[in-house]
N, C-alpha and C positions, 0 to 999 in steps of 0.2 A: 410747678412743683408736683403736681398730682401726678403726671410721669416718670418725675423722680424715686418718688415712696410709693409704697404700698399701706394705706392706712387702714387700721382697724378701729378705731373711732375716733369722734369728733376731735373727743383729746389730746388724743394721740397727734393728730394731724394737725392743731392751733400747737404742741409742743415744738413739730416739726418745723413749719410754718416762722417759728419763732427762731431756733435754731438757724434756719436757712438766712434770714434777716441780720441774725447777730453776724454769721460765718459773710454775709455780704458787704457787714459795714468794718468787719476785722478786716476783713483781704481789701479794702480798699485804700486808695492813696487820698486823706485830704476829706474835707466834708463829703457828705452827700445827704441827696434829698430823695425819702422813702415816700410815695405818695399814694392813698387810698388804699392801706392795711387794713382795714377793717378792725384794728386793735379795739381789745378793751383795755380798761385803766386796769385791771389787774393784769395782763397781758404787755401792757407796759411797764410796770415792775416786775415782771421773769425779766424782760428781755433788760433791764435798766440792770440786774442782775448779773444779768450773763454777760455783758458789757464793764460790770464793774471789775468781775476778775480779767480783764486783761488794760483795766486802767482808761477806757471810754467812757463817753458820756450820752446822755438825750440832749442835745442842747438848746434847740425848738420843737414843740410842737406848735404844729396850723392848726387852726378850729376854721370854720367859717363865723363869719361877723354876725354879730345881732342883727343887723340889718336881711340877710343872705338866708339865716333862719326864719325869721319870721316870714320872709316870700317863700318857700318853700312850704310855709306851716302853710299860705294864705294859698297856694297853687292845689296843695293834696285836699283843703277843702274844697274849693272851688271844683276842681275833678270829681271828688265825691258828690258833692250836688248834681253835676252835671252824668255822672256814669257810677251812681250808686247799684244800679240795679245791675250792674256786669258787676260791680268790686266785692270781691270775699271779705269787707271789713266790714264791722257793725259800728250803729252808731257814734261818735265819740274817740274811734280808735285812730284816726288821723292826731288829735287832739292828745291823745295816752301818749303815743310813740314821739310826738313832739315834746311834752313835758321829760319821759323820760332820756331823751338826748338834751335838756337842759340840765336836769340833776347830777349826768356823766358830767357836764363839762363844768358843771359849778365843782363836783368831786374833783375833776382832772386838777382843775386849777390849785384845790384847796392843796393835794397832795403834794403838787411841785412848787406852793408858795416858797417855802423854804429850802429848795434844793438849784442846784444849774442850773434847770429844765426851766424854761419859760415856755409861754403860753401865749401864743402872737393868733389874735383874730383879724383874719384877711378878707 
């Protein structure tokens, strides 16, 4: 995408980004499966949006399992013990960045309890 557009900010280019997505899953035939967008949950309401005018849906999103999280939380400590003195992070910030990707997907969830969109931890 970044060859496609010429962006002028961040903005600009998650609108674009999104656009490209929506215009991906319009021209296609039949399901598909978008993997490792970097969405946020507001970014998933534009594009659940921009989807709705032409009568689409979100019909899964993937999280990773509580299990997959928590090794991931227990590997970035582990690395920080081990290569604190190379990593740009300060105390604690392994720990921040893991809570805050709980709070997203406790929100994610909360947002699409009541809609199509379900919420599959793989």
């Amino acid at each position: 995408m970044p060859e496609k557009y010429e962006y002028h900010s961040s903005k600009e280019y998650q609108l674009k980004k999104l656009e490209y997505i929506s215009d991906e899953i319009m021209n296609s035939e039949g399901n598909i499966l978008i993997c490792n967008t970097g969405l946020s949950i507001t970014d998933f309401d534009t594009l659940s949006e921009m989807l709705k005018l032409h009568e689409l849906a979100i019909n899964k999103i993937l999280i990773p399992n509580e299990s997959k999280r928590n090794k991931k939380l227990a590997d970035g400590q582990e690395a920080y013990r081990n290569h604190s003195r190379w990593l740009h992070f300060y105390p604690g910030e392994i720990e921040d960045i893991y809570n805050e990707f709980e709070a997203e997907i406790k929100s994610l969830k909360t947002r699409c309890e009541n809609t199509e969109t379900k919420i599959l931890e793989i």
